[in-house]
C-alpha positions in Angstrom: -0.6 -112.0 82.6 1.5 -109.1 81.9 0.0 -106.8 84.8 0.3 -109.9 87.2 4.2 -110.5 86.2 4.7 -106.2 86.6 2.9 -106.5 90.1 5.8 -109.6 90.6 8.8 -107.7 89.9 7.6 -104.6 91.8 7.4 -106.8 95.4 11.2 -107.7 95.0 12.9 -107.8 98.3 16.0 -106.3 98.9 19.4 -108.0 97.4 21.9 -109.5 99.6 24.2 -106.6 99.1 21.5 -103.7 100.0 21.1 -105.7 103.3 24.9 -106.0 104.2 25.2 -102.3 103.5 22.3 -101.4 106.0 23.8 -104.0 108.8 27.0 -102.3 108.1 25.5 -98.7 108.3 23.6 -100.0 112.0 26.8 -101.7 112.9 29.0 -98.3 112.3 25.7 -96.5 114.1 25.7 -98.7 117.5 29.7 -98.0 117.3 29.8 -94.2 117.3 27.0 -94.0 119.9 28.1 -97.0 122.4 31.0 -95.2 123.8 28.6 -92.1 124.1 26.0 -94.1 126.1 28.6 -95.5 128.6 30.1 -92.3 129.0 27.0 -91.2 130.4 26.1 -94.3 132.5 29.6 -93.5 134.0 28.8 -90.2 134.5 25.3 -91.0 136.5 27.3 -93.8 138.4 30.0 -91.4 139.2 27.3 -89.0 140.2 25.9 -91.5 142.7 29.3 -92.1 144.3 29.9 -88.4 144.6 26.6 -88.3 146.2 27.2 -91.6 149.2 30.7 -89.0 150.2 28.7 -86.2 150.8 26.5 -88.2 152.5 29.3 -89.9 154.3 30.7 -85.6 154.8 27.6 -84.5 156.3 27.3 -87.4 158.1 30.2 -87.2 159.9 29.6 -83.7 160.4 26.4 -84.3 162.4 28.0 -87.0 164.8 30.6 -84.3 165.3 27.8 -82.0 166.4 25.9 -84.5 168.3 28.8 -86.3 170.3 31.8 -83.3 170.7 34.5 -86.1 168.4 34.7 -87.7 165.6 34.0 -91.5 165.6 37.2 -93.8 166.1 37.2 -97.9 166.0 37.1 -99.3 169.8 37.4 -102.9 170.8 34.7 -104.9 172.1 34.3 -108.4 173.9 33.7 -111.8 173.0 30.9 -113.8 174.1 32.2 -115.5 176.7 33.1 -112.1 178.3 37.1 -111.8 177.4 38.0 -108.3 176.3 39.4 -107.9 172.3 40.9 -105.1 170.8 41.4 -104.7 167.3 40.2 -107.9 165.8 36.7 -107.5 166.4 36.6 -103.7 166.7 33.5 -101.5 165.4 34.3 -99.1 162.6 33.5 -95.2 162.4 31.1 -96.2 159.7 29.1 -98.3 161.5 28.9 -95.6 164.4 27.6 -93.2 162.0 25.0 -95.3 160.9 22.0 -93.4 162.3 23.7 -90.2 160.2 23.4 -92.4 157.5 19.2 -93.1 157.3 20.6 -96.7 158.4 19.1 -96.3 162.7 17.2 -99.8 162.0 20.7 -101.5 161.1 22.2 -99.5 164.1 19.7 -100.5 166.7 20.0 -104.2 165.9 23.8 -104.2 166.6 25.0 -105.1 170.1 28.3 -102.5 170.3 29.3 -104.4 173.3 30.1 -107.8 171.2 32.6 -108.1 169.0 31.9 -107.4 165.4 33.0 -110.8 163.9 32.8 -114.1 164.7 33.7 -115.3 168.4 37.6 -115.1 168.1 38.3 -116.8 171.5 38.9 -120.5 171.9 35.6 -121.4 173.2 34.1 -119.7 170.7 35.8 -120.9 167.5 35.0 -124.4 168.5 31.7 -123.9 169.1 31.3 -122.2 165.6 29.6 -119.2 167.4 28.7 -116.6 165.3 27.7 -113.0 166.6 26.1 -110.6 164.4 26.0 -112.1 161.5 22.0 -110.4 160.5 23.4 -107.2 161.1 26.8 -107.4 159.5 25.8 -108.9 156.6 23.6 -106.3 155.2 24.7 -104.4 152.3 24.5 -100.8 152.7 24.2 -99.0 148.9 25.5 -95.8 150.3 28.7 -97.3 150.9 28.9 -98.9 147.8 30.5 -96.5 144.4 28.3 -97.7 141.7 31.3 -97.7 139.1 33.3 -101.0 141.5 31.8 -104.5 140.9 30.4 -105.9 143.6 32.7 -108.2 146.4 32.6 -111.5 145.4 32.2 -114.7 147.2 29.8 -115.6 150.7 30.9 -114.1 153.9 28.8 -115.6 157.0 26.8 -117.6 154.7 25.6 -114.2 152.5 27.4 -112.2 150.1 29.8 -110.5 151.3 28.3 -106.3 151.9 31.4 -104.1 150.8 32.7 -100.9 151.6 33.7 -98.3 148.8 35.0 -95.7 151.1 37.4 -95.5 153.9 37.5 -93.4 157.1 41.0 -91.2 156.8 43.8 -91.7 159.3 45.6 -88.8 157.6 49.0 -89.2 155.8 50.3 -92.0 158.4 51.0 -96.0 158.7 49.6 -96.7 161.5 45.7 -96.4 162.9 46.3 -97.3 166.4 46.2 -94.3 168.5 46.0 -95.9 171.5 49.4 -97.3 171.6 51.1 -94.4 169.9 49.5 -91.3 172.3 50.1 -88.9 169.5 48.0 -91.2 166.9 47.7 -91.0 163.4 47.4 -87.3 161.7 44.1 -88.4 160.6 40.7 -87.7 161.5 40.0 -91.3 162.8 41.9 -93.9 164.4 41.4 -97.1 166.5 40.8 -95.3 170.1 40.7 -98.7 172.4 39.8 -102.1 173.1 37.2 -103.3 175.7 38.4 -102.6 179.1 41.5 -102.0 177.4 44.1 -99.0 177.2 42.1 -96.2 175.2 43.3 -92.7 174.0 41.8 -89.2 173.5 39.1 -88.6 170.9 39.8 -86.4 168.3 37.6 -83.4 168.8 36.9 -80.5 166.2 38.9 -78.2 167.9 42.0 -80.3 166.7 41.7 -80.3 163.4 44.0 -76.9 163.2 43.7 -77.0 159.2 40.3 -76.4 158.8 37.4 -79.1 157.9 37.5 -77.7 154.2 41.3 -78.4 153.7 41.2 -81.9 155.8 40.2 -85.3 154.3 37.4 -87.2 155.7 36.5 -90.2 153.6 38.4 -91.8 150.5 37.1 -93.8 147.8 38.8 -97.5 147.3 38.7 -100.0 144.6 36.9 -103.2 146.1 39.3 -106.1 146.4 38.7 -108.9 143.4 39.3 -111.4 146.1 41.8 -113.3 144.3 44.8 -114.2 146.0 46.3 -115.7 142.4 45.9 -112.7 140.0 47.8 -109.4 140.4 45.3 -106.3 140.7 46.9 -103.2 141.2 46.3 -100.6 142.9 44.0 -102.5 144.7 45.7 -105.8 146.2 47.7 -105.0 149.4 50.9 -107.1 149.2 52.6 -108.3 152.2 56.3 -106.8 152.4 56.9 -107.7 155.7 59.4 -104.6 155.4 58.7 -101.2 156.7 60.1 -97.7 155.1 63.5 -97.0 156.6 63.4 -94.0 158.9 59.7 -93.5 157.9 57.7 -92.7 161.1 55.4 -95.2 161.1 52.8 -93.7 164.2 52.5 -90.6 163.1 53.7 -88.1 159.4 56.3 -89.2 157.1 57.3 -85.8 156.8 58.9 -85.7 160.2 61.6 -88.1 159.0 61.4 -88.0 154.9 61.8 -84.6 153.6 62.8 -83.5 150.2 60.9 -85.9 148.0 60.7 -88.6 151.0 63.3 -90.8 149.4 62.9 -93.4 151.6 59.1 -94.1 151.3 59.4 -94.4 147.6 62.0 -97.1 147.8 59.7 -98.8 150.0 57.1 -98.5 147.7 59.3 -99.8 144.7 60.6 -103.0 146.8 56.7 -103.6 147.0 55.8 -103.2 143.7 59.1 -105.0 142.7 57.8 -107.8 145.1 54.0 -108.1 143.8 54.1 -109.8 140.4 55.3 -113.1 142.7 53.1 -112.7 145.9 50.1 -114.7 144.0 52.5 -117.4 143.4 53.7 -120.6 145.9 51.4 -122.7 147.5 49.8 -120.1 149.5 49.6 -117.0 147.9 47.0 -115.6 150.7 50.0 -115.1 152.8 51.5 -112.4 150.6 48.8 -111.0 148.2 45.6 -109.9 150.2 42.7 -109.1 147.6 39.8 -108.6 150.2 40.1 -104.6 150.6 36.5 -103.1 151.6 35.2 -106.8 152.3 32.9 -104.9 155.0 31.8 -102.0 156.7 31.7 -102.9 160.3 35.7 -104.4 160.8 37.4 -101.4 162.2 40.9 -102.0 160.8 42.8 -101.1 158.1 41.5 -102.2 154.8 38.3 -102.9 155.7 37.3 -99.7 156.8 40.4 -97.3 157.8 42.8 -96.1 155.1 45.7 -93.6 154.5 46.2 -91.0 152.3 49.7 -91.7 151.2 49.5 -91.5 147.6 47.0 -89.9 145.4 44.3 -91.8 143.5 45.3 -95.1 141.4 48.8 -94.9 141.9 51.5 -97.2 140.1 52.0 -99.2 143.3 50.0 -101.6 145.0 49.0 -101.4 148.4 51.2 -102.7 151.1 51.6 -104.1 154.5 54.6 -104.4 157.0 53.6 -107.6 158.8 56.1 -109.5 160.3 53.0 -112.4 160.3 50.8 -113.7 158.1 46.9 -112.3 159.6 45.0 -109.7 159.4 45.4 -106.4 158.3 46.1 -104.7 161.7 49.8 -103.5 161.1 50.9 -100.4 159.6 51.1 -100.3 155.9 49.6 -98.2 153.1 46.1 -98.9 152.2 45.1 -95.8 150.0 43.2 -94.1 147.5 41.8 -95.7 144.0 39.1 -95.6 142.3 37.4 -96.9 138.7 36.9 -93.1 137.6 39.0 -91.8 134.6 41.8 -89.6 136.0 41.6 -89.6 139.8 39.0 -90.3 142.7 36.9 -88.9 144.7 37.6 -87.9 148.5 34.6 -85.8 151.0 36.3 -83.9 153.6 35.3 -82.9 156.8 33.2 -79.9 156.2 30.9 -82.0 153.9 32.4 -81.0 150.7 33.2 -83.6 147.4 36.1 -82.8 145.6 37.9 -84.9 142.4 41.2 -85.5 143.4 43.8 -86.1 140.0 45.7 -89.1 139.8 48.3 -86.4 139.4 48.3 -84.8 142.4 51.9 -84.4 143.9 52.3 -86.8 146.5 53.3 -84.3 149.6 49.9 -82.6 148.6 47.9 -85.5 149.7 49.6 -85.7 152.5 48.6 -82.2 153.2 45.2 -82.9 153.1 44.9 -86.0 155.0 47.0 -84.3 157.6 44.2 -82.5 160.0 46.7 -80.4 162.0 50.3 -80.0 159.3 49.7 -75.8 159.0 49.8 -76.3 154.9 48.3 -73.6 152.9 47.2 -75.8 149.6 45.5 -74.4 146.8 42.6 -75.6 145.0 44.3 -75.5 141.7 47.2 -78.0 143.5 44.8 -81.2 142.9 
């Protein structure tokens, strides 16, 4: 009996205290090394996005090569044969797409159509839909690992996405084909179908040098909410444009020294946003859907500005006099989910980090292709 009761006591679990001390220890364990684990998934998502720019860089690159320009947005028509302009239009990306390992998406889209639904009368009451396979498809090299998906159906599927924006330079407007100068930018909508159409914008004009001119930007996808405030990324609806800012082309030609009017413009928008998702139809003034898509070749779906650097205070902002689209001049810029600043590829296929810090007349610089700055590496 004695061995049998020795044998008793020496299988005694562990008391109620031991085990809280160990939970505690595991508990103190999984806090110190959480932060270190999504450091590093951030740093392999970050990775990745750096990775879809160059892509994006050397992509662009190629079509350069290949076609003498650089790809602008043009117009198309609708089914019933009437010519569009830029509702409608085909993006830069999607021209790129064989430069992107995407030549089976390419060859399945008819360029001649319009790239959303039918827009004329007929059309809209019929409920035609054009392209809707092709348009629909989510492409992962456009989308920055670190930015949640789009949410919500588009065309009956989820809605694809676009984490990076083809560069109009440091201007408001995308449309060259009404402004014959253009935008300062690399890209730029170049004509509807049938319609008025301006130059391409050819290698030989990009007067600062591929490695000092920005390509493609990284955005924040919109969190297609109308009724909660998300800046940067929400583009607010002013219906106000910068006094004296020169809206077709740089806003250095008319705002020097510190470009006093563009940041009042800016604060009257961010002064604004807090009560565009209120009232019964906050869509009207707060516009969440930035980078809905790839294959819309407007601003905010796939064209943007580089008027601000990454993540800036303000939100993004539009100068419609109307309540549509996005096809007026406005700022749709630069954010991103990375810690400190985004990413931007420019046209000679480089990545480079670009701080949140950066002064603002520097990213003008470099989204300029043909301003005659001399930036330094160490200024962003």
């Amino acid at each position: 009996m004695g061995n049998e009761a020795r044998k008793t006591r020496a299988r005694r679990g562990f008391t109620l205290i031991e085990l809280l001390v160990v939970i505690a220890i595991i508990a103190v364990l999984i806090a110190l090394l959480l932060p270190a684990v999504q450091s590093a998934r951030e740093a392999a998502r970050r990775a990745q996005c750096t990775n879809n720019l160059k892509q994006l860089g050397l992509g662009v690159a190629n079509y350069v090569s290949t076609h003498g320009a650089y790809p602008a947005s043009y117009g198309a028509m609708t089914l019933t044969g009437g010519p569009r302009t830029t509702w409608g239009s085909w993006s830069p990306q999607s021209m790129m797409l064989p430069y992107l390992e995407q030549t089976t998406l390419y060859n399945a889209i008819n360029f001649n159509i319009i790239s959303q639904e039918n827009n004329d009368a007929g059309g809209a009451a019929a409920g035609i839909l054009t392209q809707t396979t092709a348009i629909t498809t989510q492409i992962n090299s456009l989308l920055c690992p670190s930015s949640p998906l789009p949410i919500g159906s588009w065309f009956g599927k989820g809605k694809p996405g676009n984490s990076y924006f083809a560069s109009v330079g440091s201007s408001f407007w995308w449309h060259g084909a009404i402004n014959p100068g253009g935008p300062n930018g690399l890209f730029k909508f170049g004509g509807g179908y049938n319609t008025e159409g301006s130059p391409p914008i050819t290698l030989a004009s990009v007067t600062d040098g591929t490695s000092n001119t920005i390509a493609f930007g990284e955005w924040r996808l919109g969190d297609f909410n109308e009724t909660k405030l998300s800046i940067p990324q929400d583009i607010i609806n002013l219906r106000q444009t910068p006094t004296g800012g020169d809206l077709w082309g740089d806003p250095r030609a008319s705002m020097p020294a510190g470009a006093q009017p563009f940041l009042q413009w800016l604060n009257a928008c961010a002064g604004f946003a807090p009560s565009s998702t209120q009232g019964a139809d906050p869509w009207r003034t707060n516009m969440s859907y930035i980078g809905q898509s790839w294959n819309h070749g407007m601003f905010g779906y796939t064209l943007g500005n580089t008027l601000l650097p990454p993540n800036p205070r303000f939100p993004n902002c539009r100068t419609c006099s109307w309540d549509g689209d996005l096809d007026c001049p406005g700022m749709y810029g630069m954010s991103s989910y990375h810690a400190g600043g985004g990413n931007a590829a420019f046209a000679d296929g480089s990545v480079r980090f670009l701080k949140a810090s950066t002064a603002m007349q520097v990213i003008w610089a470099l989204g300029s292709k043909d301003g005659e700055e001399v930036i330094s590496g160490d200024a962003y």
